[in-house]
C-alpha positions as CSV (number, residue, x, y, z in Angstrom):
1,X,0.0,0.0,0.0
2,X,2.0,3.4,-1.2
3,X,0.4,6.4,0.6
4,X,0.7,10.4,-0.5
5,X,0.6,13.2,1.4
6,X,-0.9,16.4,0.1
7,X,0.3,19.5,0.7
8,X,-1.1,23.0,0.0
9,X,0.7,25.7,1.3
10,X,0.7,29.6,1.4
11,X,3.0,32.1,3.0
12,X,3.1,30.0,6.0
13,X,6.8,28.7,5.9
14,X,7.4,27.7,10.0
15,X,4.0,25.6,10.1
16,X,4.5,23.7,7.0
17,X,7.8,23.2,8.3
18,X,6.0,21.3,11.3
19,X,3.3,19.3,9.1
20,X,6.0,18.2,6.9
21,X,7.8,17.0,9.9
22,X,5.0,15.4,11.5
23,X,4.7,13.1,8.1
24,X,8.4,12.1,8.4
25,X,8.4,11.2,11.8
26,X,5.5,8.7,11.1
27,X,5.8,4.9,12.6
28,X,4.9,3.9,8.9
29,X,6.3,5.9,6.4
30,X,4.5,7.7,3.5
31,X,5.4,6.8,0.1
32,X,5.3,10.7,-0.8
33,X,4.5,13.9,0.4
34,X,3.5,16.3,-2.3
35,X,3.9,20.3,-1.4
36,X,2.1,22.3,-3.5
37,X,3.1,26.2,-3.0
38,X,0.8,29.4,-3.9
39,X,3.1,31.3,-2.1
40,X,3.9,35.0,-3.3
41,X,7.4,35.4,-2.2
42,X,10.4,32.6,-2.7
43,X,11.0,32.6,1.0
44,X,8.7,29.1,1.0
45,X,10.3,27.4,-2.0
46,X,14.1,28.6,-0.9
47,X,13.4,26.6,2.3
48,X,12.1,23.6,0.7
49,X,14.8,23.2,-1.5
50,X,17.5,24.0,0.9
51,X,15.9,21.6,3.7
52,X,14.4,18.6,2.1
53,X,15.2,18.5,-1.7
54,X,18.5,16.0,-2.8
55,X,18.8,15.3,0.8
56,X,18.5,11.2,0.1
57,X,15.8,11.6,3.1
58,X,13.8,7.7,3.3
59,X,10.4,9.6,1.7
60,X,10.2,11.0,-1.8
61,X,9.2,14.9,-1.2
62,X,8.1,16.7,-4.6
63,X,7.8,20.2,-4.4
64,X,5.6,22.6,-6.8
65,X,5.8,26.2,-7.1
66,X,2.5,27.9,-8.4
67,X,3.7,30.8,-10.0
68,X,0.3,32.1,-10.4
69,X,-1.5,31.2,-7.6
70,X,-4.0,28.1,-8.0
71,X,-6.4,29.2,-4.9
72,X,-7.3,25.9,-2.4
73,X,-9.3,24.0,-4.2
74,X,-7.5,23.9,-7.4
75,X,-4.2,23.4,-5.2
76,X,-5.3,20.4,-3.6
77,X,-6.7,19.3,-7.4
78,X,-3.3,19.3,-8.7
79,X,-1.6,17.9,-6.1
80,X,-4.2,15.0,-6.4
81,X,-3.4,14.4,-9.9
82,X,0.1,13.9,-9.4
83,X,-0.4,11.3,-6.8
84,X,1.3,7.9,-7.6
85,X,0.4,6.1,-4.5
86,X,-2.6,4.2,-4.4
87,X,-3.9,5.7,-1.1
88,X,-4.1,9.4,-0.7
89,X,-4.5,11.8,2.7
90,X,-4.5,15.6,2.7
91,X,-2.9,17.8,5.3
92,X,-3.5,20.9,5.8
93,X,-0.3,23.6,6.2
94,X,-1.1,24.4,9.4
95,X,-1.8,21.2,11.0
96,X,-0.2,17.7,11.8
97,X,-0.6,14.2,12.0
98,X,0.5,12.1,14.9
99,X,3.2,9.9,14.6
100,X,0.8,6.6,14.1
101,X,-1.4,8.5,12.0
102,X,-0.5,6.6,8.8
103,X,0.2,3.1,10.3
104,X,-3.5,3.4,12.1
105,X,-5.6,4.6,8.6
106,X,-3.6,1.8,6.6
107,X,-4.7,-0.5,9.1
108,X,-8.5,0.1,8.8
109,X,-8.1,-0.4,4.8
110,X,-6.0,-3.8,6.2
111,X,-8.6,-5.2,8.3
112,X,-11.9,-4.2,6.5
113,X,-12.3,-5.0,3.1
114,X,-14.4,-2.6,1.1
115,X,-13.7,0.8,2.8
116,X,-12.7,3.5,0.3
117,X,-11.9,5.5,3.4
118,X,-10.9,6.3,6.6
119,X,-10.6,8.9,9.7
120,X,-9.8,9.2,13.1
121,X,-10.4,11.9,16.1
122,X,-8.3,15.2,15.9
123,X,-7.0,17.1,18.9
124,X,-7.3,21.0,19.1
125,X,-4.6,23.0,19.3
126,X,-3.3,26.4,19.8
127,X,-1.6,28.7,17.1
128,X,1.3,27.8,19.3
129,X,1.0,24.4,19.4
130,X,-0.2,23.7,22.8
131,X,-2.6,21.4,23.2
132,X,-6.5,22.1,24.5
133,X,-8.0,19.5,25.8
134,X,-11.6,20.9,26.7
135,X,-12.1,21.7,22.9
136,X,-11.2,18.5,21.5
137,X,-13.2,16.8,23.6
138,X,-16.0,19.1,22.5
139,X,-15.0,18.8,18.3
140,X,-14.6,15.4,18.5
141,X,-18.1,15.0,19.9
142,X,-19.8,17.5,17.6
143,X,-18.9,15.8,14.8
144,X,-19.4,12.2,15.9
145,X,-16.0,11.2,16.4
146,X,-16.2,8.8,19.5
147,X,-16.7,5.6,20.4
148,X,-20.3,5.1,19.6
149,X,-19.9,5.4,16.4
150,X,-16.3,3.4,15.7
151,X,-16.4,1.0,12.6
152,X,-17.8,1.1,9.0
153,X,-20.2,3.9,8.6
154,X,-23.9,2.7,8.5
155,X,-24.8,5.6,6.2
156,X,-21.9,7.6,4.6
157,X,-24.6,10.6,3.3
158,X,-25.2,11.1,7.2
159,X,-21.4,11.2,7.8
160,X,-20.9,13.5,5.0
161,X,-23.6,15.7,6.0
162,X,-22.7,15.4,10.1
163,X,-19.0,16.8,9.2
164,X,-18.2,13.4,10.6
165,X,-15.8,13.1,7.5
166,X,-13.2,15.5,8.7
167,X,-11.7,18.6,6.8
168,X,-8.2,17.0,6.3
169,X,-5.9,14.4,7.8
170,X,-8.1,11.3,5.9
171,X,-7.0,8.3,4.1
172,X,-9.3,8.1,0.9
173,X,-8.4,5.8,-2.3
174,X,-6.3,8.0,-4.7
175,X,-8.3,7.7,-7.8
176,X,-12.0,8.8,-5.5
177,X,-10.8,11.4,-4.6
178,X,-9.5,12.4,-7.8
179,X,-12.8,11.7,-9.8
180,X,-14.3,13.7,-6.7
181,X,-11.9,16.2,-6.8
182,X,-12.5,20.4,-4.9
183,X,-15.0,22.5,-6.0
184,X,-14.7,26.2,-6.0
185,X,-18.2,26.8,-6.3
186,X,-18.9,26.7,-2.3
187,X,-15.7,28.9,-1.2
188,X,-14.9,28.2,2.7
189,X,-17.1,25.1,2.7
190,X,-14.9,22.8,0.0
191,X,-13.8,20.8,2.5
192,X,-17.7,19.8,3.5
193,X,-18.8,19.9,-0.2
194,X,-15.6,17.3,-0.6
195,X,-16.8,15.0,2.0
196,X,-21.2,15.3,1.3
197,X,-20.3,14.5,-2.4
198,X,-18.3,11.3,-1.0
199,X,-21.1,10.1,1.3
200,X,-23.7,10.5,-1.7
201,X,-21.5,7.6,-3.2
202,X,-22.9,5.3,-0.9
203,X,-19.3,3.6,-0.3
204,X,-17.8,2.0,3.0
205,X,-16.2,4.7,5.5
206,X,-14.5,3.9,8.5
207,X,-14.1,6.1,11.9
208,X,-11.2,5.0,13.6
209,X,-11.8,6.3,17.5
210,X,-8.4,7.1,18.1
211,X,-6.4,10.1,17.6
212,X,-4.7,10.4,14.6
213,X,-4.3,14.4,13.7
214,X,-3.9,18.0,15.9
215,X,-6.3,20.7,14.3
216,X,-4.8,24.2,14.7
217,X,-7.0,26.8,15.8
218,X,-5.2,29.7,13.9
219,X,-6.3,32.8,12.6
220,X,-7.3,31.7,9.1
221,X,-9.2,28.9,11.2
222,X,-12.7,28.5,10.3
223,X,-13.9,27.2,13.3
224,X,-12.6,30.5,14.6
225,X,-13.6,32.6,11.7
226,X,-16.9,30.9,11.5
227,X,-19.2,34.7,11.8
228,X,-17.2,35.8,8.5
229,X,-17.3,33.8,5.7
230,X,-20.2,32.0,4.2
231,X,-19.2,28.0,5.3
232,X,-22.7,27.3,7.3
233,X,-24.8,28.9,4.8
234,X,-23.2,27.3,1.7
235,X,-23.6,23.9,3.8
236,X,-27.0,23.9,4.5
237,X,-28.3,25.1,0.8
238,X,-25.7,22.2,-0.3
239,X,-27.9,19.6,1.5
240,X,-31.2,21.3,1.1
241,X,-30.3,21.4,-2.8
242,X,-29.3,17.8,-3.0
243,X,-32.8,17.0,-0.4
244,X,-34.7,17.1,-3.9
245,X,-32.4,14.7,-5.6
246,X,-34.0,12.1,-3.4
247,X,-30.6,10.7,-2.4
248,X,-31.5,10.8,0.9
249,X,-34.5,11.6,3.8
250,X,-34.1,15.2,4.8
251,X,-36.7,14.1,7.5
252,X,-33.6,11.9,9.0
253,X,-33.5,13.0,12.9
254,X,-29.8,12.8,12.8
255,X,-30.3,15.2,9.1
256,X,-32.7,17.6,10.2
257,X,-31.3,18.4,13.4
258,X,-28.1,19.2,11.7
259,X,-29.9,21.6,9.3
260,X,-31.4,23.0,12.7
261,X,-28.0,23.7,14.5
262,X,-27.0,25.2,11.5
263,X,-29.5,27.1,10.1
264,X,-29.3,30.3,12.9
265,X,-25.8,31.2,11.4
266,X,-26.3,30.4,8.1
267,X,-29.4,32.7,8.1
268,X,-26.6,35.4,9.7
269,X,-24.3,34.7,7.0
270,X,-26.7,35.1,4.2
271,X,-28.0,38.2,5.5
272,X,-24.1,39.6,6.2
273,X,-22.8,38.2,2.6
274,X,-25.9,39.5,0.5
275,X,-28.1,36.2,0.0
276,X,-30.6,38.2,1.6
277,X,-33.5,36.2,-0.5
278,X,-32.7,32.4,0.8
279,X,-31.8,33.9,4.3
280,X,-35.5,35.4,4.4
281,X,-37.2,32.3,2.5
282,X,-34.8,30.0,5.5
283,X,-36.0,32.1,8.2
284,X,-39.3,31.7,7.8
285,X,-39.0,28.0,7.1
286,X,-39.5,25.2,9.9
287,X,-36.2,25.1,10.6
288,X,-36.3,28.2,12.2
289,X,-39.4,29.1,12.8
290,X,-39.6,28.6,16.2
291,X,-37.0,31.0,16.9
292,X,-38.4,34.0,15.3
293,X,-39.7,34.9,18.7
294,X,-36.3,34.6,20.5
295,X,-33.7,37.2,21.5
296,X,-31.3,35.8,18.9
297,X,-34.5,36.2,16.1
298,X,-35.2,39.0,16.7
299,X,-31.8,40.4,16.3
300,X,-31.7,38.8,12.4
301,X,-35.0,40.8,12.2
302,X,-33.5,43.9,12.8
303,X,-30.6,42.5,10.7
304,X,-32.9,42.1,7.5
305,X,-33.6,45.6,7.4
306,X,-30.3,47.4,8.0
307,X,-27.7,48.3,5.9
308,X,-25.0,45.5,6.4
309,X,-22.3,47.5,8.5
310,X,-25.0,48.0,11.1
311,X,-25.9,44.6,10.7
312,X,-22.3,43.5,11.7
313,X,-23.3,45.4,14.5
314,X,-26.2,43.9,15.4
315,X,-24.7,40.4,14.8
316,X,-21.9,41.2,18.1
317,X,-24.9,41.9,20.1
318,X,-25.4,39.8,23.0
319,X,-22.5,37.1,21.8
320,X,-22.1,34.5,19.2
321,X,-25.3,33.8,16.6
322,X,-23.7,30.2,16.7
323,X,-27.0,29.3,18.9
């Protein structure tokens, strides 16, 4: 089994240094670790090339330089196609993988015949690298990542759509995930699009319940970010779009109280981003109609009618809309 490791980077030259580390220090080594670089400034490529390049090092590290910048999505696409192993994980730049993190994934494909991929739990961590216990405990459980749920999937839509699937640090089978490929289309929420569009293929996935990645909580983080950009409101109208495909039940209890959880800050982020139309047309629907009434509703009220700078406003009122 030959496994690749995918690589997107930009401008961010002491954490890649760490990811790229973390995947040569594993108890089973990759196959290849694939860096591909949107980088402005040579400062990124001058250190790849003076570090890791023609250093006879026991993995096979190939380095591209975007000279004109490919964006994420079409990064990660590239680096996909030029895979040669057989099995295939991303890694984000700012993030690592423990040191059994490939050993563990190969593992799952070892012992369960069938699964076209696999996960495990990710710990939280600081932009300094310190670890935080309290909220990996709490992202591992919001997106289903304990022991309940350990083992081949029952239904891979449901992890897709639960974010079960995680953002990076997966083992997938190389030539999935390059017939699935990145979309640009949905922005911040790739990643989710990504891992939806895998579940509606109604293949084997596997949760391994151990820890296998550390998720940084940096400041292009969009768990920290998540009241700027558009990632809850492009994941609900994903499923809500596909709901009429008939692919699934979006009457599922484990479905519809997703679209719940998420629908108060995708409603904020319509409003804030200029999808004022679906926002209105989601508010009033019966995922959030019993809210209307509430503190938090009748702050999205006022922010319907106000220009969107006061509506920013609004939105810091009283805390997060994340509820």
């Amino acid at each position: 089994m030959k496994i690749s490791i995918c690589i997107p980077t930009y401008e961010r030259k002491e954490f890649l240094k760490e990811a790229i580390e973390s995947c040569l220090n594993q108890t089973r080594l990759p196959y290849e670790i694939l860096i591909g670089d949107d980088s402005k400034t040579s400062i990124t490529e001058n250190f790849i090339k003076e570090t890791y390049l023609d250093k006879n090092l026991p993995v096979n590290i190939r380095y591209f330089r975007n000279r004109s910048a490919l964006g994420q999505c079409n990064n990660v696409n590239f680096l996909m196609s030029k895979v040669q192993g057989d099995k295939l994980m991303l890694l984000h730049d700012d993030d690592l993988l423990l040191e059994n993190a490939v050993e563990d994934l190969c593992r799952c494909f070892e012992k369960n015949e069938g699964i076209v991929a696999a996960f495990g739990k990710q710990y939280l961590i600081s932009d300094l690298g310190d670890m935080l216990m309290d909220g990996s405990v709490d992202l591992n459980e919001n997106y289903c990542r304990t022991k309940e749920y350990e083992g081949v999937q029952e239904s891979s839509v449901i992890s897709g759509i639960l974010q079960q699937f995680p953002n990076n640090a997966y083992m997938i089978e190389s030539e999935i995930a390059k017939n699935l490929g990145y979309s640009q289309e949905y922005g911040d929420a790739c990643d989710f699009e990504f891992g939806f569009r895998l579940g509606l293929m109604q293949k084997k996935l596997f949760f391994l319940n151990e820890h296998v990645a550390k998720y940084r909580l940096s400041e292009n983080s969009v768990l920290r970010n998540n009241s700027k950009d558009e990632t809850a409101f492009q994941a609900v109208k994903i499923v809500l779009k596909h709901s009429e495909d008939n692919l699934y039940d979006v009457n599922n209890p484990k479905i519809d109280n997703w679209i719940r959880s998420k629908m108060p800050l995708a409603i904020s982020q319509g409003i804030l981003t200029g999808k004022t139309l679906i926002a209105l047309r989601w508010f009033f629907s019966p995922y959030y109609l019993g809210k209307i009434l509430s503190f938090s509703g009748v702050k999205r009220m006022l922010m319907f009618v106000t220009p969107v700078s006061i509506a920013l406003k609004i939105n810091s009122m009283g805390g997060s809309f994340l509820s």
